[in-house]
N, C-alpha and C positions, 0 to 999 in steps of 0.2 A: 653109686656114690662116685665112682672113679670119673665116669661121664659126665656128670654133674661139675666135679671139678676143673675137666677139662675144661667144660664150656669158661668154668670161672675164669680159668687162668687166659683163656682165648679175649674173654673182653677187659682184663686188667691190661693183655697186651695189647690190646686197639685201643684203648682210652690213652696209654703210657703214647701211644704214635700217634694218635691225634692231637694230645699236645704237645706232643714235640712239633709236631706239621703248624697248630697255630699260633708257635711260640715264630716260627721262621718266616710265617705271609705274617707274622707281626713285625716284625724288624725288617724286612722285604717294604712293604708297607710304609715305614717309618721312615727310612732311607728315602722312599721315593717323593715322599711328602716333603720333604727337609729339602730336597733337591730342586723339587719344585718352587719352594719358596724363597729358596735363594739365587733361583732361575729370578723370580716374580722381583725382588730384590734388586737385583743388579738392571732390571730394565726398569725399572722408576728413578734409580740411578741416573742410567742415561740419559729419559725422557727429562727429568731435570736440568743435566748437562743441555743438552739439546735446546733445551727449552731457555735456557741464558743463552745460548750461542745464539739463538733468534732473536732473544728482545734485541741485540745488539746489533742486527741487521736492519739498514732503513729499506724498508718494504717499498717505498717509492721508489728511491733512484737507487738502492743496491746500497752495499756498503762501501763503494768506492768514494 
């Protein structure tokens, strides 16, 4: 019986550390997503920006 329980008590403690582990590549994860999209974000930004600074150029003779 005593063995028996240890084993219990052995995967109540890997299950308790397993989610804790995918509580943390969850928020690891989440962070990196979020970062990336306001990477992704800020460069459509630009390419906008960009993209009025051009129409405004005359592509023939310059905008001189």
């Amino acid at each position: 019986m005593v063995h028996l329980r240890r084993a219990l008590d052995a995967e109540r403690a890997a299950r308790r550390l397993t989610a804790g582990l995918h509580e943390q590549d969850l928020a690891a994860f989440t962070m990196r997503l979020n970062a990336a999209v306001c990477a992704q974000s800020a460069l459509s930004q630009a390419d906008l920006v960009l993209d009025s600074a051009l129409a405004d150029v005359d592509l023939e003779g310059g905008s001189w």
